[in-house]
N, CA, C and O atoms as CSV, one atom per row, in Angstrom:
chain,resi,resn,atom,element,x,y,z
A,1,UNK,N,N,0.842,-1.185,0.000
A,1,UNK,CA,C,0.000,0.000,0.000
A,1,UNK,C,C,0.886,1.247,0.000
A,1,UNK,O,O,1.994,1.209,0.536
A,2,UNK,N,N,0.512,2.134,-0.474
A,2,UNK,CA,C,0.938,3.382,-0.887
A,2,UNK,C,C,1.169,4.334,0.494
A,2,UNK,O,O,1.098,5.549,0.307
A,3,UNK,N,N,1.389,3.952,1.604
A,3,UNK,CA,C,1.859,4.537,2.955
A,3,UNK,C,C,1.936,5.813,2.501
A,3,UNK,O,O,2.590,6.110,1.500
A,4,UNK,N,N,1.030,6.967,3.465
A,4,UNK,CA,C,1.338,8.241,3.856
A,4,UNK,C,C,1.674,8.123,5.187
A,4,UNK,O,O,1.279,7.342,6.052
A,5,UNK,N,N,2.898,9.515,5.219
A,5,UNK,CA,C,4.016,9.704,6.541
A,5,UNK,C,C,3.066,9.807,7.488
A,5,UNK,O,O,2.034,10.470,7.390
A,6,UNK,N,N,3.536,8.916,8.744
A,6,UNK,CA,C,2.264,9.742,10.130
A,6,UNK,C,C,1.377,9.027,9.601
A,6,UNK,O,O,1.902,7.914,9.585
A,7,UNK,N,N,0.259,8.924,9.106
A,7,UNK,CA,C,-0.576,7.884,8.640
A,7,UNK,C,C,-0.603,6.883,9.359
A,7,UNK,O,O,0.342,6.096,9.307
A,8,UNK,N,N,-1.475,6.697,10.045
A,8,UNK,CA,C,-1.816,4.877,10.651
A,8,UNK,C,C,-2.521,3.538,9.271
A,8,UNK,O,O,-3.462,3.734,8.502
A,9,UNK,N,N,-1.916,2.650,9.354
A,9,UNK,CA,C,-2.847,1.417,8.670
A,9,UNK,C,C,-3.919,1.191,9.557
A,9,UNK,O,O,-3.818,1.440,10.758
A,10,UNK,N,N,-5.273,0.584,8.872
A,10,UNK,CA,C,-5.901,-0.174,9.833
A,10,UNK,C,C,-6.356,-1.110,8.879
A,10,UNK,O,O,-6.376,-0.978,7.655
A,11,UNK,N,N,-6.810,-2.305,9.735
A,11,UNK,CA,C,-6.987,-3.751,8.905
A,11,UNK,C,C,-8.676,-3.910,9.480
A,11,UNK,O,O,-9.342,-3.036,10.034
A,12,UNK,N,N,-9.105,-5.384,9.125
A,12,UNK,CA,C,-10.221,-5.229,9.598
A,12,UNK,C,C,-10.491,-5.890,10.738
A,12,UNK,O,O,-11.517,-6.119,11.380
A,13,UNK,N,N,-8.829,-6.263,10.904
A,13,UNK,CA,C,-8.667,-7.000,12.345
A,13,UNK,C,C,-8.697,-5.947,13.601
A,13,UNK,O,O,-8.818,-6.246,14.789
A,14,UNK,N,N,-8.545,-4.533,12.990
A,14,UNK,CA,C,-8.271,-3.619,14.388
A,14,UNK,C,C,-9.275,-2.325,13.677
A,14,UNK,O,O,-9.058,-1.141,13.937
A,15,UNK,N,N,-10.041,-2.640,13.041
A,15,UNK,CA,C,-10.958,-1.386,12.384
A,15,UNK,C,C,-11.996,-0.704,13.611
A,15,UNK,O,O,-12.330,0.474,13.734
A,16,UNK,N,N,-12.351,-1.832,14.416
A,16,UNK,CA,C,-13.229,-1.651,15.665
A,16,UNK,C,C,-12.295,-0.752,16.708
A,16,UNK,O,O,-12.305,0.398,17.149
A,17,UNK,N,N,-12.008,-1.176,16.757
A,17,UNK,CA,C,-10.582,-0.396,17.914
A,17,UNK,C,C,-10.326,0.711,17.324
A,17,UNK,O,O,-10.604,1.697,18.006
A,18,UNK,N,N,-9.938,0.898,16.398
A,18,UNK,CA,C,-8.980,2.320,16.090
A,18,UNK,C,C,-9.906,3.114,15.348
A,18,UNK,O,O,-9.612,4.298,15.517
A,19,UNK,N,N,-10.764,3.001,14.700
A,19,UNK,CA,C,-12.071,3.798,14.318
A,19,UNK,C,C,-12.974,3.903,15.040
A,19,UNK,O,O,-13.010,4.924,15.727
A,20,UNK,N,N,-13.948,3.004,15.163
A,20,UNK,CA,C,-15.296,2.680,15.730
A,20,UNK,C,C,-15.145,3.300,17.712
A,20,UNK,O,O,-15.863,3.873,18.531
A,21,UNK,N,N,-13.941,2.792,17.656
A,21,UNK,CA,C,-13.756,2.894,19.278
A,21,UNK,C,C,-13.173,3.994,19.773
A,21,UNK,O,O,-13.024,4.063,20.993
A,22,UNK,N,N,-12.717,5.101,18.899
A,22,UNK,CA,C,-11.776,6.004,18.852
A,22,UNK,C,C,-12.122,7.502,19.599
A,22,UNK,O,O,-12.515,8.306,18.754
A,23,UNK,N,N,-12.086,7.905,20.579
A,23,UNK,CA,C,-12.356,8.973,20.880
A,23,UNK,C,C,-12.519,10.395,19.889
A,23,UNK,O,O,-13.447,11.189,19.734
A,24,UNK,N,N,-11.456,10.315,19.444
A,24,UNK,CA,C,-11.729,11.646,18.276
A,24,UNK,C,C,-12.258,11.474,17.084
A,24,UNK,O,O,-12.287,10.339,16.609
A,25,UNK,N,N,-12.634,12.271,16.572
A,25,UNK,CA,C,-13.196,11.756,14.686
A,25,UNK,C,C,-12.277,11.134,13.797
A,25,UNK,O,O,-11.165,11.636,13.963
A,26,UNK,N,N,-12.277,10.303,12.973
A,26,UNK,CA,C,-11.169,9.639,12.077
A,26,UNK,C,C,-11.736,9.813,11.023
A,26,UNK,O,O,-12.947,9.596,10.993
A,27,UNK,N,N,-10.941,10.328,9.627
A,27,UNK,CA,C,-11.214,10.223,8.217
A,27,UNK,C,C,-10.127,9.162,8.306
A,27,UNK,O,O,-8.978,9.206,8.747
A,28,UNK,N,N,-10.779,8.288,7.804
A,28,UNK,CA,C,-9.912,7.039,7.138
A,28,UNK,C,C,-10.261,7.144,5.196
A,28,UNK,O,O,-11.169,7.766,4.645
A,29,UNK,N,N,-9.524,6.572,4.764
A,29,UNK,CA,C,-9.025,6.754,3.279
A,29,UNK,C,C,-9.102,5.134,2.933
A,29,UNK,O,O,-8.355,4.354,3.523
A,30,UNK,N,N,-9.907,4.750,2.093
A,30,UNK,CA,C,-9.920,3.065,1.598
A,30,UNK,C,C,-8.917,3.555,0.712
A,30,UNK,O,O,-8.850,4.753,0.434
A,31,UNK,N,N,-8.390,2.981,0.402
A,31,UNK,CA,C,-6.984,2.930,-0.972
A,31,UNK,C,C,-6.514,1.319,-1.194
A,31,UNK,O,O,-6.882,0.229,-0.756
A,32,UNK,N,N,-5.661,1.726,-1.972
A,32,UNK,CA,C,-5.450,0.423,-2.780
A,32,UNK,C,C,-3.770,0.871,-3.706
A,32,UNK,O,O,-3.511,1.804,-4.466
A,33,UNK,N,N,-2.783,-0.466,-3.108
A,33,UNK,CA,C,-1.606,-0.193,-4.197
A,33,UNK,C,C,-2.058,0.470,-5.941
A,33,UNK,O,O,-1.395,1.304,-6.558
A,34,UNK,N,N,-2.870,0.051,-6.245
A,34,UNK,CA,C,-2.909,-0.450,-7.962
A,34,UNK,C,C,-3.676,0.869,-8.048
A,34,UNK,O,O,-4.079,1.072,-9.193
A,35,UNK,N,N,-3.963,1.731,-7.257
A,35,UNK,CA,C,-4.803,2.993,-7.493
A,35,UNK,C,C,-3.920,4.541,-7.729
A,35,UNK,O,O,-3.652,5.124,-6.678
A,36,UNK,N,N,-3.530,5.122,-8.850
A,36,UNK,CA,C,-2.902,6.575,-8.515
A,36,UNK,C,C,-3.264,7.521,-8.118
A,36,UNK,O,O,-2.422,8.268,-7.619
A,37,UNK,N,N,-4.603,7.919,-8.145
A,37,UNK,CA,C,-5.296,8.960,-6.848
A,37,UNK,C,C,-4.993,8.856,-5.805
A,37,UNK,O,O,-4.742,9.827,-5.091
A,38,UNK,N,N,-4.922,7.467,-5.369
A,38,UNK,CA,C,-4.567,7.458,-3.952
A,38,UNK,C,C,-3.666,7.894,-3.584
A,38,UNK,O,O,-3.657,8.638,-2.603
A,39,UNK,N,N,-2.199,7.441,-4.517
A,39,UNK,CA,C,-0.969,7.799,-3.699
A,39,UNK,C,C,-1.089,8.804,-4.173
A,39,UNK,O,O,-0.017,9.202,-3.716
A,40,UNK,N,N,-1.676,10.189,-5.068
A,40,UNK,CA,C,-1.577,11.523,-5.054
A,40,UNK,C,C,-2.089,12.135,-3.412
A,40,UNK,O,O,-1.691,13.160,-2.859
A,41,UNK,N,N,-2.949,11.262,-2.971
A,41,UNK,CA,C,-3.547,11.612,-2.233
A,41,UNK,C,C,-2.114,11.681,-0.407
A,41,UNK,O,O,-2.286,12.384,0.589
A,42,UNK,N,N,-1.281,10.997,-0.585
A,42,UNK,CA,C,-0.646,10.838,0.647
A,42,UNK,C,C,-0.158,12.183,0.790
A,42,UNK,O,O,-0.801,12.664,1.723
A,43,UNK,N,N,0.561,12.941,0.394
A,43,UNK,CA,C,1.006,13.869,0.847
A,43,UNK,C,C,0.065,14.823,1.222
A,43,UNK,O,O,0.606,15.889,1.513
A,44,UNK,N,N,-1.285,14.829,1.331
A,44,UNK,CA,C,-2.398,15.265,1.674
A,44,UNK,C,C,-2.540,15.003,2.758
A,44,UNK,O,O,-2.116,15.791,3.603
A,45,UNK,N,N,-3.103,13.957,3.100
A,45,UNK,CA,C,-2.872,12.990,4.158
A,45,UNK,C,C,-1.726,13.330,5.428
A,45,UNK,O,O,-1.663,13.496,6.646
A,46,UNK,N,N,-1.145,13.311,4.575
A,46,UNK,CA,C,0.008,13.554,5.541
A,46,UNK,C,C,0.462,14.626,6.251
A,46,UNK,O,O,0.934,14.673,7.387
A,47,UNK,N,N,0.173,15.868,5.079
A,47,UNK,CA,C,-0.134,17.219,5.941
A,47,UNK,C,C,-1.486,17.236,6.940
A,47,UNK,O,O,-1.349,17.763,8.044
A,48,UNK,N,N,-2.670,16.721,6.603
A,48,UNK,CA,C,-3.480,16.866,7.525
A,48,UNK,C,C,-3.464,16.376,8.767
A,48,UNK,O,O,-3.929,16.969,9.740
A,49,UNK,N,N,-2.911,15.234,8.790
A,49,UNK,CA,C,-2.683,14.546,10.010
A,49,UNK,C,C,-1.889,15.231,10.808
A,49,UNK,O,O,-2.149,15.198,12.011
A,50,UNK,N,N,-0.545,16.141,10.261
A,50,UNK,CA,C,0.201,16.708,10.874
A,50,UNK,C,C,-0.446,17.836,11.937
A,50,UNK,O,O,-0.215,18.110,13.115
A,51,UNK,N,N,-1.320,18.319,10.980
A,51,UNK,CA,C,-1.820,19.750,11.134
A,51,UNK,C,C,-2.749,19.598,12.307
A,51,UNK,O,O,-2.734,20.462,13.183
A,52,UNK,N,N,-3.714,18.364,12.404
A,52,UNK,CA,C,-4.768,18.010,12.872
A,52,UNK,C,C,-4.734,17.330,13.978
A,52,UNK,O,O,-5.551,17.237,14.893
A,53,UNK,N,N,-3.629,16.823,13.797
A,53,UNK,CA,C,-3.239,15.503,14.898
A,53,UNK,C,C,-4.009,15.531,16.503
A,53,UNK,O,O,-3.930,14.523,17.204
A,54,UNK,N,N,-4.590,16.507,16.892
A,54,UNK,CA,C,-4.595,16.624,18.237
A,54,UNK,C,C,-6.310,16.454,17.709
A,54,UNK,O,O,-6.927,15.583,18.321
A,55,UNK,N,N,-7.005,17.138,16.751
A,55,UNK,CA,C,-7.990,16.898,16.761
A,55,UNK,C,C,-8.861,16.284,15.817
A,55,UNK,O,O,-10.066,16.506,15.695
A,56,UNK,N,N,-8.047,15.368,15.052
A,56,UNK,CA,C,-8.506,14.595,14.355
A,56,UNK,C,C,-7.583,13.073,13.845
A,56,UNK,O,O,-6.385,13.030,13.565
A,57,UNK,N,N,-8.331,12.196,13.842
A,57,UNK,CA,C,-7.064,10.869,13.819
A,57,UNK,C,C,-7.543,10.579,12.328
A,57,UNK,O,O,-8.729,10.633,12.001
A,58,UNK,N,N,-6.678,10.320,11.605
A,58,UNK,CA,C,-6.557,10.025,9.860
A,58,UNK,C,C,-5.750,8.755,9.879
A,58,UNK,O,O,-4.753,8.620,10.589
A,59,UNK,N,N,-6.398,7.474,8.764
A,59,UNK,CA,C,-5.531,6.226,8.939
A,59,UNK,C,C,-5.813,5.810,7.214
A,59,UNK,O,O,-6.579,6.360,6.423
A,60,UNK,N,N,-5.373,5.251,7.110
A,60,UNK,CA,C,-5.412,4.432,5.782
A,60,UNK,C,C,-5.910,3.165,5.693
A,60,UNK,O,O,-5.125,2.427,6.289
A,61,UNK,N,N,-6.989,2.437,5.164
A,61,UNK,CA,C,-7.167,1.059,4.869
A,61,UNK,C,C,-7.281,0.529,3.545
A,61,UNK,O,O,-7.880,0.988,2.573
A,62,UNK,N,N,-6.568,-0.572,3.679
A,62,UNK,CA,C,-6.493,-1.352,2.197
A,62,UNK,C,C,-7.114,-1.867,2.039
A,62,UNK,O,O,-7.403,-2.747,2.850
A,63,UNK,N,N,-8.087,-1.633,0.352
A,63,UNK,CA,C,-9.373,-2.695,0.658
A,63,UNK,C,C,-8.935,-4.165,0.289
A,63,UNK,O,O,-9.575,-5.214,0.351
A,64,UNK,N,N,-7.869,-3.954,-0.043
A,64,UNK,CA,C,-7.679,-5.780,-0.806
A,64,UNK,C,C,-7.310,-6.879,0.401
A,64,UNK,O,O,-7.561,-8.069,0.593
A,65,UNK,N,N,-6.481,-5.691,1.202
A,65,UNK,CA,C,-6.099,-6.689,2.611
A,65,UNK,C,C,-7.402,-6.865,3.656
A,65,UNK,O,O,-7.663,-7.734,4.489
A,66,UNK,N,N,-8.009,-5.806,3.289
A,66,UNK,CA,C,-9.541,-5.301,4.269
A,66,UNK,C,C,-11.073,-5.590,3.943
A,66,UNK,O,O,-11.916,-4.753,4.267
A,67,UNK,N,N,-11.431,-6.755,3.312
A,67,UNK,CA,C,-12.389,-6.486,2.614
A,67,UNK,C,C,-13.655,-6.780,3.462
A,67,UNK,O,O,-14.784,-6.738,2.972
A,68,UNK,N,N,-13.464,-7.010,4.455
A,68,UNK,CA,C,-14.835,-7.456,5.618
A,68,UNK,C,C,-15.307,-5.523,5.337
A,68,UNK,O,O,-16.307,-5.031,4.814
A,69,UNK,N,N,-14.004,-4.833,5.989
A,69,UNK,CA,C,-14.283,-3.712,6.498
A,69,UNK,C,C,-14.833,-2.641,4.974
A,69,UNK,O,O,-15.675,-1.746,5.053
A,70,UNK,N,N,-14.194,-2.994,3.865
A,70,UNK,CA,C,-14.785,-2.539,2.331
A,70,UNK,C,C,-16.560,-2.566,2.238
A,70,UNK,O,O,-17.503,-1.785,2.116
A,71,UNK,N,N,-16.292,-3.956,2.380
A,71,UNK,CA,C,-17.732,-4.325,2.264
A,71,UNK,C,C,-19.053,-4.301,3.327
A,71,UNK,O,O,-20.234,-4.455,3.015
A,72,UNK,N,N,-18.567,-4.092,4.502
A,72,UNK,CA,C,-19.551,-3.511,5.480
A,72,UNK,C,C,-19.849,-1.654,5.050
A,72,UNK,O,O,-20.818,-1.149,5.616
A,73,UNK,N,N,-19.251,-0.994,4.356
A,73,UNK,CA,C,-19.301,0.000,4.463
A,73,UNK,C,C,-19.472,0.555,2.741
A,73,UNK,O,O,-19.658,1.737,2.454
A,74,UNK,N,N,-19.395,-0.235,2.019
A,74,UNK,CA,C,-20.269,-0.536,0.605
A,74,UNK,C,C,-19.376,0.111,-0.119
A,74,UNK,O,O,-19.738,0.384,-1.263
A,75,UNK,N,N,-18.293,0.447,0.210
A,75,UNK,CA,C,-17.097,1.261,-0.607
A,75,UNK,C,C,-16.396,0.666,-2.285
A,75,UNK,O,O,-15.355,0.033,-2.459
A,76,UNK,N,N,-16.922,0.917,-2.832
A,76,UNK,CA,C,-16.691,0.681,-4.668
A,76,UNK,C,C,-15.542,1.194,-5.225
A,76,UNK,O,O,-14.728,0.473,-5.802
A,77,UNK,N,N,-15.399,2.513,-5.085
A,77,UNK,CA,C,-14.509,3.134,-5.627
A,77,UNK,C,C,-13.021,3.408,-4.440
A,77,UNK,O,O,-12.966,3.178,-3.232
A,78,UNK,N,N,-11.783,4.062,-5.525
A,78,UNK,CA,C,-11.003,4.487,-4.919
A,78,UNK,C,C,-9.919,5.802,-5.065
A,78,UNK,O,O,-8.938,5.914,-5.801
A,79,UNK,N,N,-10.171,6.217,-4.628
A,79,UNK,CA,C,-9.885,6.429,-2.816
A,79,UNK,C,C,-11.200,6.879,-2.161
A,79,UNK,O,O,-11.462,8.040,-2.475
A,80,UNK,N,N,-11.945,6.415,-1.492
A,80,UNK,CA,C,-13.182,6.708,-0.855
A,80,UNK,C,C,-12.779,7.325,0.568
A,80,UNK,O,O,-12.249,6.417,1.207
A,81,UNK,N,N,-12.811,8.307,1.192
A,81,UNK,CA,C,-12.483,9.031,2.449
A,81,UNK,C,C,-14.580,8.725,2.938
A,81,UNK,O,O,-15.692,8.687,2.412
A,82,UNK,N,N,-13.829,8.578,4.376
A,82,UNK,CA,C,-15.144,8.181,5.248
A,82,UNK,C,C,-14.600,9.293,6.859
A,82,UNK,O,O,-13.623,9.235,7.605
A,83,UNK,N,N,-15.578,10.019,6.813
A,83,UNK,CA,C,-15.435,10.480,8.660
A,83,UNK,C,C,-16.474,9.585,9.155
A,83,UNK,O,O,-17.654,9.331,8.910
A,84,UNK,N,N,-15.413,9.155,10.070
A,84,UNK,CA,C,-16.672,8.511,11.551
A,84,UNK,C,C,-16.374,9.870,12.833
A,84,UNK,O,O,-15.451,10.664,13.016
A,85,UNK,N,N,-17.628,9.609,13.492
A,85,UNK,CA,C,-17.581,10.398,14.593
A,85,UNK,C,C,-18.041,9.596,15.481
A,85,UNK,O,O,-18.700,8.748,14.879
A,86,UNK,N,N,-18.058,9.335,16.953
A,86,UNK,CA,C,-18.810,8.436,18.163
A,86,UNK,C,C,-18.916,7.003,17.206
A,86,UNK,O,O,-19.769,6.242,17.662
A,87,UNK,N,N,-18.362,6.584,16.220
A,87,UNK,CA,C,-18.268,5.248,15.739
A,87,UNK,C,C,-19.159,4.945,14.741
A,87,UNK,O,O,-19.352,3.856,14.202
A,88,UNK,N,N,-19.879,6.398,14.470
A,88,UNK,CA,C,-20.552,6.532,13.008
A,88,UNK,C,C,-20.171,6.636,12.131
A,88,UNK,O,O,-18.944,6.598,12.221
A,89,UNK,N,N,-20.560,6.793,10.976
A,89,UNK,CA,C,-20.069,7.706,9.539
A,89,UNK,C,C,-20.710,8.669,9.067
A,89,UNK,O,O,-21.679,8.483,8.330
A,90,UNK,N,N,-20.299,9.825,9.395
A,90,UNK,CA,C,-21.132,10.768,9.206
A,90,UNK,C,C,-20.713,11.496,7.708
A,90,UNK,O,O,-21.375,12.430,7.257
A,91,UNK,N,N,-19.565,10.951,7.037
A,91,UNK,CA,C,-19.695,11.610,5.941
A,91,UNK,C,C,-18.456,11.127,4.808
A,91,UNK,O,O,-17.299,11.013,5.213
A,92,UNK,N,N,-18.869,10.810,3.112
A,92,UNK,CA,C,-18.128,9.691,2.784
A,92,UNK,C,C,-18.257,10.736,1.379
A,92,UNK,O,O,-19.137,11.438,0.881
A,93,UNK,N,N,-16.524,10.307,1.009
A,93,UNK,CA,C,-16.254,11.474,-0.320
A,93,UNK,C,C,-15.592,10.270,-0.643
A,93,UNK,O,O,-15.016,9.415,0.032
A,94,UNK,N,N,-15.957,10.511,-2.573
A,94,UNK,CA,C,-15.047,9.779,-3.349
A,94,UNK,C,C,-14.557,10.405,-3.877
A,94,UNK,O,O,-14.984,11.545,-4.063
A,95,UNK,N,N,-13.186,9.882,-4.485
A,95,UNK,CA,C,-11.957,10.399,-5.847
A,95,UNK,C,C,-11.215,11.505,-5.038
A,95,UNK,O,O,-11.662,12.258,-4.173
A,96,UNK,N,N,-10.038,11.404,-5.523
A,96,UNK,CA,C,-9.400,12.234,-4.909
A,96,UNK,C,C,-9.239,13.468,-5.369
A,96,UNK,O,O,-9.297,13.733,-6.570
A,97,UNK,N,N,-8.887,14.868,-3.875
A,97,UNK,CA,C,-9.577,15.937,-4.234
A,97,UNK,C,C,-8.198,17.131,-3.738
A,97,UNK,O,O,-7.371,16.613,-2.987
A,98,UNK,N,N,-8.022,18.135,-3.989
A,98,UNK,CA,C,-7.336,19.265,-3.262
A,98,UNK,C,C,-7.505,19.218,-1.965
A,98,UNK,O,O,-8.612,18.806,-1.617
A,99,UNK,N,N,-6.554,19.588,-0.893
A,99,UNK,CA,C,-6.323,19.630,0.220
A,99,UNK,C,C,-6.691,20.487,0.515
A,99,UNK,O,O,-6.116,20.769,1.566
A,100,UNK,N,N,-7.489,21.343,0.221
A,100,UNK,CA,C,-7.857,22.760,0.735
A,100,UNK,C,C,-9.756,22.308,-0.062
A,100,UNK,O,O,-10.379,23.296,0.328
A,101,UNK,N,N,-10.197,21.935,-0.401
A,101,UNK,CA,C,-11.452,21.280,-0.631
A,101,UNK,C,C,-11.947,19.510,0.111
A,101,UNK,O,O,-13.126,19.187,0.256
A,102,UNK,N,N,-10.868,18.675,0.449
A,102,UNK,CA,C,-10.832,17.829,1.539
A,102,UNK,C,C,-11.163,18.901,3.113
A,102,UNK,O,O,-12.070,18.701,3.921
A,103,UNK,N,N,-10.421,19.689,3.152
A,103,UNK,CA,C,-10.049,20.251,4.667
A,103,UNK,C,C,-11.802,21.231,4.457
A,103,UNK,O,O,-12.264,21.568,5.548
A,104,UNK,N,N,-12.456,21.539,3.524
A,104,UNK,CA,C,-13.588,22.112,3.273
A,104,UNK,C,C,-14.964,20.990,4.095
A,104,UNK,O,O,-15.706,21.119,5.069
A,105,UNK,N,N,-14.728,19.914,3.037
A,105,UNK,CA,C,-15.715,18.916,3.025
A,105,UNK,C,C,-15.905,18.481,4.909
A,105,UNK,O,O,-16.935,18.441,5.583
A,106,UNK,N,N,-14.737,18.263,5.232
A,106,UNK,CA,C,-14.375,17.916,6.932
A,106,UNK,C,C,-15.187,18.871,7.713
A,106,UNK,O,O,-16.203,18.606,8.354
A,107,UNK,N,N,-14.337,20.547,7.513
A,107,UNK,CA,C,-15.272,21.138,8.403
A,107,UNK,C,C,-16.557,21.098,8.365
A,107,UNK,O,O,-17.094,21.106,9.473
A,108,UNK,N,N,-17.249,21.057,7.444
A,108,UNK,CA,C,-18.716,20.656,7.626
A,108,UNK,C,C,-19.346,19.419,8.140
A,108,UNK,O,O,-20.413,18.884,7.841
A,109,UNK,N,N,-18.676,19.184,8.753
A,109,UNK,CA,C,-19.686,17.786,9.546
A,109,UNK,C,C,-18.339,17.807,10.848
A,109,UNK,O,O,-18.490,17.124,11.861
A,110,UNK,N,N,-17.164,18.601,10.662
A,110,UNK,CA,C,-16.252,18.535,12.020
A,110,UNK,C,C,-16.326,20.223,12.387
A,110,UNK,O,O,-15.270,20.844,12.502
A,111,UNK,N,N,-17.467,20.817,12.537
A,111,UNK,CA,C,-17.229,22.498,12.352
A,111,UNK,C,C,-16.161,22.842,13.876
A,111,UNK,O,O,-15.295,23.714,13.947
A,112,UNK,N,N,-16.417,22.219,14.572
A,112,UNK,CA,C,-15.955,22.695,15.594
A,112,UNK,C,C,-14.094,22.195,15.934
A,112,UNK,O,O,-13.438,22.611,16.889
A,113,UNK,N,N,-13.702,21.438,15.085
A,113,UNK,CA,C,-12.331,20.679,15.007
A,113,UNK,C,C,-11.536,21.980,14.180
A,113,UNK,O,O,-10.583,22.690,14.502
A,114,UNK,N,N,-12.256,21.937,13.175
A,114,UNK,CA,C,-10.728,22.467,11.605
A,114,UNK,C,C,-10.742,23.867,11.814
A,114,UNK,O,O,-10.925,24.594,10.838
A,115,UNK,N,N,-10.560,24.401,13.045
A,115,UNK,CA,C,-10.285,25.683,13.107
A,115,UNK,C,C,-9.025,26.243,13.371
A,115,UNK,O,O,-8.887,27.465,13.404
């Protein structure tokens, strides 16, 4: 998988734990080696996490290694970004996008985080 810096993996062995169970909001990113949006997408990623880190947790999952967690969550395309909040999903973007229109899409369902 196309690893962004700082970036956590999650599998669907620890998807409960590190999402679902997670105190802060997580945009996780489905991706996939064989996808080039995606890896356009890491250095994105990677600044946000930096930026955010205290108030928002960002991880990466592979759907090929992950597919319980793909397919509970009906994800088709790639790179599909999902926010969970309290272990929901409150909000799911496909294709990859500008970092300054990602950090858009977030504050609206995280208004009180991306400030």
């Amino acid at each position: 998988m196309s690893k962004a810096a700082g970036v956590a993996e999650v599998t669907d062995a620890d998807f409960a734990a590190e999402v679902i169970g997670a105190e802060l909001p997580v945009l996780v990113e489905f991706t996939a080696d064989w996808c080039p949006p995606c890896r356009q997408m890491g250095p994105v990623l990677t600044a946000l996490a930096a930026e955010q880190g205290a108030r928002l947790k960002v991880v990466q999952l592979d759907v090929d290694t992950s597919p319980e967690t793909t397919n509970a969550y009906k994800v088709l395309s790639m790179p599909t970004f999902m926010v969970f909040r309290d272990g929901e999903p409150v909000r799911s973007m496909v294709g990859a996008r500008p970092r300054r229109r990602l950090v858009e899409e977030l504050s609206e369902v995280l208004p009180d985080l991306l400030h």
